[in-house]
N, C-alpha and C positions, 0 to 999 in steps of 0.2 A: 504494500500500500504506500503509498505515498506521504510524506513527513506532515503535509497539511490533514491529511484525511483520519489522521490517528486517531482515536476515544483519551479520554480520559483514564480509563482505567489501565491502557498500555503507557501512557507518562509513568503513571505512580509505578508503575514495575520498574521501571526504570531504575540504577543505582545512582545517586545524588552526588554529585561531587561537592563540597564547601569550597567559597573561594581560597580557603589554607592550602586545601589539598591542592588543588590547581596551582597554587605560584608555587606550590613547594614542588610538584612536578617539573613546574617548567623553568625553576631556578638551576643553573647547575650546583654540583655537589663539590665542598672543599674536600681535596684526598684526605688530607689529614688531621684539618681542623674542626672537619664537620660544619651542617649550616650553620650559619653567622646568623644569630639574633640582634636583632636592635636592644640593647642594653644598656639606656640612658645612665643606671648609674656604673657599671662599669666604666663606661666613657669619663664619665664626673672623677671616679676614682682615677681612673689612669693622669686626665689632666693636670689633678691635683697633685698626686704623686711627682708627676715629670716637673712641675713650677716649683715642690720643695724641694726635688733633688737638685735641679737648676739651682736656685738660690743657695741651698748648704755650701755648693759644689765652689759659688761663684765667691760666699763668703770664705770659704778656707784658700780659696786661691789669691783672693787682694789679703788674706790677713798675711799670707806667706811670703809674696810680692812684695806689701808695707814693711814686714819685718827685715827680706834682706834690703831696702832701698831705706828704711826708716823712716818713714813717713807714718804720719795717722791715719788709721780708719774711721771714717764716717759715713752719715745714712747719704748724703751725696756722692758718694762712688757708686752706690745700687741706681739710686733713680734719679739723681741728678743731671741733666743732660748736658750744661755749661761748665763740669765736670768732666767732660771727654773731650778735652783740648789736647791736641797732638804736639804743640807747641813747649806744653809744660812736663816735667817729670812725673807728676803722680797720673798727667793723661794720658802714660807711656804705659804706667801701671796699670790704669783699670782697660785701656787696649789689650793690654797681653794677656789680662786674666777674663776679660769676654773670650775672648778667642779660645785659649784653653779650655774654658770653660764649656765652649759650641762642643768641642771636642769631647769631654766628657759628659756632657746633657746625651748627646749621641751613644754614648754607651749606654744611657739609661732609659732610653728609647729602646735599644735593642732589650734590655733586663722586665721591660715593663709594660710596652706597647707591642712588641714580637714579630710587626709584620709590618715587612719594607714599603708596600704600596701605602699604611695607615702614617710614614713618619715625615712626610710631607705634613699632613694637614696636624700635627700634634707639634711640631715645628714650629709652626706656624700661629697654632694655639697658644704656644709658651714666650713667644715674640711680643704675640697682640695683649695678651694680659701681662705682659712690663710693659708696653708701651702704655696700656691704660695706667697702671701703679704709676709710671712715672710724668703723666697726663695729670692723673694729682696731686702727686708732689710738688711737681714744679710750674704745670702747666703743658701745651703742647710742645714738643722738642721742637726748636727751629735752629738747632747748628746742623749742619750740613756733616759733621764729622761722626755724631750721633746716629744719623738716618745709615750715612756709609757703612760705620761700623757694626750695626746689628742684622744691619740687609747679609754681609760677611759672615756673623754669626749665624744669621737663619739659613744662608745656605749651607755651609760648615756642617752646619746640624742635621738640616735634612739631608744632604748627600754622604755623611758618615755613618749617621745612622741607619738608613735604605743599606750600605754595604756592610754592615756588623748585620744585621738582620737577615739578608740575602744568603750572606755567608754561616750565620744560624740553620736556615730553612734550606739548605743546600747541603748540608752534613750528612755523611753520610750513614745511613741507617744497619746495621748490620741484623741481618737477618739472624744469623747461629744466634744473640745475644735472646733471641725470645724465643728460640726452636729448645734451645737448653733447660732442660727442666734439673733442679739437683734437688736430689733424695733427701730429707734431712738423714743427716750423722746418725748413727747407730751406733751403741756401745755394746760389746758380747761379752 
């Protein structure tokens, strides 16, 4: 018969699909992560996690930097933007310790977010929420050496991190390590 000439009673036989089941069919499938849920607060966790570890990371790096150059630490090294003069010796400090520090956020990208295609946009997350902190601290950044060096740091960040994470997800898997079953120990 024909799809218009059908009864009602041949619908209802029919098996239902939910629209879950349909996108879950038609999503493809992670090999080894399994599908990816939208996970609002995981997401919130991860964020927060990678902006603490950024800051501890960035403090024990100017405290190291001040210590062997001897200069003070204060809250204008974090989010002061007239602060990051190229010009002056502590603006050489807090240069070298963003930088380093891109370098190590990248690591904690790879320990915490896991997946190279996510560390662009967490990158990116961890940039935009300093530039707001330091939005009110001081206002909007208008030096030019400020803008240069964190656009430095975001990329730093997301193309170090993408490659520790690639190189995570790329390891390779040894099969004998799960085919091995061991007996426990036996005493006689």
């Amino acid at each position: 018969r024909p799809r218009a000439a059908r009864g009602p009673r041949e619908r209802a036989d029919r098996p239902r699909r939910s629209a879950s089941t349909a996108a879950a069919a038609a999503a493809p499938a992670m090999p080894f992560y399994g599908a990816q849920e939208w996970d609002p607060k995981l997401i919130c966790a991860q964020i927060c996690s990678v902006q603490c570890l950024s800051y501890i990371t960035l403090g024990i790096l100017l405290s190291l930097f001040h210590a062997l150059f001897g200069t003070s630490l204060t809250m204008d090294q974090f989010f002061s933007f007239s602060a990051v003069d190229a010009a002056a010796p502590t603006g050489w400090v807090i240069i070298l310790s963003t930088l380093a520090n891109a370098v190590l956020s990248a690591g904690a990208l790879c320990l915490i977010v896991e997946r190279a295609k996510k560390c662009l946009d967490f990158a990116f997350t961890s940039h935009f929420v300093h530039l707001c902190a330091c939005s009110l601290y001081e206002g909007l950044p208008s030096n030019w050496e400020w803008w240069v060096l964190n656009t430095a740091s975001l990329i730093i960040m997301a193309v170090v991190g993408e490659y520790l994470c690639m190189r995570r997800e790329l390891r390779e898997i040894r099969i004998s390590d799960f085919l091995s079953v061991r007996s426990p120990s036996s005493t006689v």
